[in-house]
Structures are given as C-alpha cells and as structure tokens.
C-alpha positions as CSV (number, residue, x, y, z in Angstrom):
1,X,20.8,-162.2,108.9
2,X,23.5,-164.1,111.0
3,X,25.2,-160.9,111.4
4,X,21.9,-159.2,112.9
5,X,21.6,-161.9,115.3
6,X,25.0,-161.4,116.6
7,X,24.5,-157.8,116.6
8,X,20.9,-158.0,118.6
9,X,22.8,-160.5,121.1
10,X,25.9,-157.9,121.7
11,X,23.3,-155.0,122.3
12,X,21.6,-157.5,124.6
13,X,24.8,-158.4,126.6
14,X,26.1,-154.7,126.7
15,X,22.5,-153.7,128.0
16,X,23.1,-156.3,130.7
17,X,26.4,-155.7,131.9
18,X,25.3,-151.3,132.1
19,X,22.1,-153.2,134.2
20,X,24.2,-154.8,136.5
21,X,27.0,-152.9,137.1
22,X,24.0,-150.0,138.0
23,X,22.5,-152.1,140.2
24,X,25.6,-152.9,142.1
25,X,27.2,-149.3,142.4
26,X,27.2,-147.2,145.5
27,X,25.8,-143.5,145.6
28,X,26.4,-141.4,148.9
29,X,25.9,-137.3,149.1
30,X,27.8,-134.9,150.5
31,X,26.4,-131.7,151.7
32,X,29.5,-129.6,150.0
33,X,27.8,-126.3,151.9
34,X,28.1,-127.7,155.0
35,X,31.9,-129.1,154.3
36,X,32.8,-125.7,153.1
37,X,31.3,-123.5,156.4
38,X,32.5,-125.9,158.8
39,X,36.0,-126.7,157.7
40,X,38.6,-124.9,159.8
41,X,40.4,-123.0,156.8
42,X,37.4,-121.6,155.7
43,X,37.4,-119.9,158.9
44,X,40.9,-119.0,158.8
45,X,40.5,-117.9,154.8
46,X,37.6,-115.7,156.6
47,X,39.8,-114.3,159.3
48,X,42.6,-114.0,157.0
49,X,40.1,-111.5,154.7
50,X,38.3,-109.7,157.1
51,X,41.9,-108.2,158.8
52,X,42.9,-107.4,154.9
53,X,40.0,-105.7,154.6
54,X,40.4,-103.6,157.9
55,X,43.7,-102.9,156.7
56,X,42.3,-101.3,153.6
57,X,39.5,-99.5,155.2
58,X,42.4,-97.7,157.1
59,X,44.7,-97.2,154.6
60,X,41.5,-95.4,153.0
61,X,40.6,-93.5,155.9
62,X,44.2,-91.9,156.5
63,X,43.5,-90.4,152.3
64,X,40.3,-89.6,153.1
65,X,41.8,-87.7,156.5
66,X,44.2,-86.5,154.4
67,X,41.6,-85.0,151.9
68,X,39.7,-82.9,154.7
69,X,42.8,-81.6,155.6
70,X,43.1,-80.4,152.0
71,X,39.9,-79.0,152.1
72,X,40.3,-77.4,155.3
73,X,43.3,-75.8,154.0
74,X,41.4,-74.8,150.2
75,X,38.7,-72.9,152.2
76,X,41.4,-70.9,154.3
77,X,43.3,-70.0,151.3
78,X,40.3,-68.8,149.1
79,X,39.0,-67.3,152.7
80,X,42.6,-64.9,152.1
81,X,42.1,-64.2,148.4
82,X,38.9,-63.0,149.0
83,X,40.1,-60.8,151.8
84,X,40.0,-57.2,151.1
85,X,42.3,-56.1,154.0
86,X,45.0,-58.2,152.6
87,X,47.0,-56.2,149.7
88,X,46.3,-56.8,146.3
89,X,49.7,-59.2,145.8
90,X,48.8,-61.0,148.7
91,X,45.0,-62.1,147.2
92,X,46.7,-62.9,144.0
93,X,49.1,-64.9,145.6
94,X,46.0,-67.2,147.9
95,X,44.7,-67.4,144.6
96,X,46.8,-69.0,142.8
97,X,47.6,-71.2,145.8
98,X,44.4,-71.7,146.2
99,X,43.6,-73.3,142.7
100,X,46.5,-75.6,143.2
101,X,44.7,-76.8,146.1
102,X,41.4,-77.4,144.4
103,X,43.5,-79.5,141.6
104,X,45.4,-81.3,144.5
105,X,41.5,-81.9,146.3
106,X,40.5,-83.5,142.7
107,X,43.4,-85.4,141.7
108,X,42.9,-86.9,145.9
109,X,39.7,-88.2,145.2
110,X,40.5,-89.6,141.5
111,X,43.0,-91.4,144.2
112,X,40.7,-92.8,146.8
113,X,37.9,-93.7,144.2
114,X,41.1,-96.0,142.2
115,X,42.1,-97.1,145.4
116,X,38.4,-98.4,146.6
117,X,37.8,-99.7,143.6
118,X,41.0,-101.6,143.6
119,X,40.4,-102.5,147.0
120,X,37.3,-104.1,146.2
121,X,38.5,-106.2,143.2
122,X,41.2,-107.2,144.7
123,X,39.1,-108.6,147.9
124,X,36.9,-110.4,145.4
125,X,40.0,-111.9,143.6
126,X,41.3,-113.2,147.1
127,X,38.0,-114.4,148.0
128,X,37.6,-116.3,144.6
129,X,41.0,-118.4,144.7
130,X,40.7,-119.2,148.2
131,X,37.3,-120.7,147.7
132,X,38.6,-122.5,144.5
133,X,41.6,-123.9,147.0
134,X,38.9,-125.2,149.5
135,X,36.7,-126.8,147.4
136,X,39.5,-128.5,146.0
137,X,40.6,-129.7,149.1
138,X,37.1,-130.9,150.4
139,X,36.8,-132.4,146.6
140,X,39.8,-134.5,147.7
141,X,39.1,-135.3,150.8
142,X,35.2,-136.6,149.5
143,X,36.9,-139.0,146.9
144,X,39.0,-140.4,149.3
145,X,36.6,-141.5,151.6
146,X,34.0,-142.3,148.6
147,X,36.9,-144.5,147.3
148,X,37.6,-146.2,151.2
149,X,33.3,-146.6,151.4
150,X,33.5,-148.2,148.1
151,X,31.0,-145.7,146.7
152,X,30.9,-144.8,142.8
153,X,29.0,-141.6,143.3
154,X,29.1,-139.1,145.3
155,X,26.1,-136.1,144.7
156,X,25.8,-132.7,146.5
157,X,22.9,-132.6,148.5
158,X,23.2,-128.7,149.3
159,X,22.3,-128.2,145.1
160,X,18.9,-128.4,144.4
161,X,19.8,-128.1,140.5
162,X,22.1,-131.6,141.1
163,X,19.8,-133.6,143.3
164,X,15.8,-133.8,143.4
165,X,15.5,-136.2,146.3
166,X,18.2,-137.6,148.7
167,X,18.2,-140.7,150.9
168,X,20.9,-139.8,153.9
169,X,21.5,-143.0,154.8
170,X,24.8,-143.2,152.9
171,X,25.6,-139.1,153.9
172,X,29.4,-138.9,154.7
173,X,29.7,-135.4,155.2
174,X,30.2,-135.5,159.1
175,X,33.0,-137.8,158.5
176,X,34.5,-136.0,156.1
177,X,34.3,-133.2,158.1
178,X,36.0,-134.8,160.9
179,X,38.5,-135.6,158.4
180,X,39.4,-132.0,157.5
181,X,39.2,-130.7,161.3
182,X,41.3,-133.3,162.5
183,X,44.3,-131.3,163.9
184,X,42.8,-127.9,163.5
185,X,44.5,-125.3,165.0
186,X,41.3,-123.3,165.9
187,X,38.4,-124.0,167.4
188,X,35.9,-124.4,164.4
189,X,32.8,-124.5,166.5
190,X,33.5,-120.0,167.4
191,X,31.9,-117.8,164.8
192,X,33.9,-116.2,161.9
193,X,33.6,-112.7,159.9
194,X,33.0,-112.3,156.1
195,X,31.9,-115.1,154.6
196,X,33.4,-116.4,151.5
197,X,31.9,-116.8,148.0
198,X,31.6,-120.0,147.1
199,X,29.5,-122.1,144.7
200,X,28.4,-125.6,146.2
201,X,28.1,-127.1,142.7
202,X,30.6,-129.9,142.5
C-alpha cells in the first residue's frame, strides 16, 4: 500500500513537471517552401542545372544531326543498288554498303535513346542531392536562430500533413531568410529556370 502511494505521488509529480515544462516551451514555424525558393543557392543550384541540361540537349542534337546524315546517306546508297544503269557489281556493292548503314542507323538510335535516358537520370540525381544539400543548410540555419529565439519547436507551415492551424506571430522565416541571403552574390529577387525537386517536410 505505502509503495502505491509513492508510486501515485511520482506519476503525479512526473505529470507535473511534462505540464509545466509544455506550458513554458516556445513553438515558432517556418515556411521551409518559402526558405527553399528564396535562398540564393537555390537559384544558383537552378542555374547551375538548367546550363547542364542545355549542354545535354546539344550534345543530343549533334547525334541526332549526325543520325540524319546517316539516313541521308542509307537512302542514297539503296537509291544506287536499286539503279539499273549501274552494273551489276556496282548494285551489289551499294548493297552491301547500304545494310551496313541501316545497322550503323540502328545501333545510332540504341545510342541517343541510352544517352537520353542517362541524361535524364542523371539530371534527377543532381537535382536530388542538391536539394538534400539545401535543406540541410536551411535546417541549420532554422535551429540556429530557433536556439538564439529561445524556441523548442520549430514546425513547417508550408505542410499541411505537419501543421493543421498556425499562429504567425512567432514566424521566423523572413529572418532566416535574411540570414541565408546575407552576402549573396546574386540578386535573389530576378527569376530563375528549372525549378528543383524538393520536399518541404522537415
């Protein structure tokens, strides 16, 4: 019985101490969406992509150049081993060429199919790691002004899955904003190209 009592009185105390330490702690939000779009290396990260990607989109326009050449060449060939004024030897001879044309034609598309595909992936994989880098950063930079604010919590206003209802008064995204842009070597306010992928779930 005595050993009840000093159980019920250590559940009591605990319950207490949970109860006021809640109703002293400090919960701000962040809008993590907005961090992310207005933070000057998101719009260099989005620079940075979108001249990779023109580089790509040339690299696969000089195959696919290279390909109607090919074809050009495959129909002029099969135009001569078709052509009854040429002798015999000759026709055979466009033939043959011919047919090692069509498999060169195949084996350039097989090519610039890998190549796009490749392309692509490997657009998605920079994407992905340079998002992960951000966020990271903007993590960062949110604790450390949560921790100089004195705040306990921080919760993502720009998920509707984390947060059903937000009071802004305690909203430090503009300053951590500031934060990030301060030195930026661009002007963060100009319009950018791709966007990146990003997940705004803390």
């Amino acid at each position: 019985m005595k050993n009840l009592r000093y159980l019920i009185l250590t559940v009591v105390l605990l319950v207490a101490t949970i109860a006021s330490a809640s109703a002293q702690s400090k919960v701000a939000t962040v809008d993590m969406k907005k961090l992310f779009n207005g933070y000057y290396k998101t719009k260099l990260s989005q620079t940075s992509l979108e001249n990779r990607k023109s580089e790509l989109r040339k690299e696969i326009k000089d195959m696919a150049d290279g390909l109607d050449k090919s074809q050009a060449d495959y129909k002029q060939l099969l135009d001569k081993a078709n052509d009854q004024t040429l002798s015999a030897d000759e026709r055979t001879k466009n033939r043959i060429a011919s047919e090692d044309k069509a498999k060169e034609i195949n084996n350039s598309r097989a090519a610039i199919e890998q190549f796009q595909h490749q392309a692509e992936s490997q657009l998605g994989d920079q994407s992905q790691r340079m998002s992960v880098a951000l966020v990271g950063e903007i993590q960062k930079a949110v604790a450390e002004k949560a921790k100089a604010g004195g705040y306990s919590m921080v919760l993502n206003s720009a998920s509707i899955e984390v947060v059903v209802f937000a009071n802004t008064d305690n909203d430090v995204t503009a300053s951590v904003l500031a934060q990030l842009n301060a030195g930026a070597p661009i002007d963060v306010t100009a319009p950018t190209g791709v966007p990146l992928n990003i997940s705004t779930n803390l």
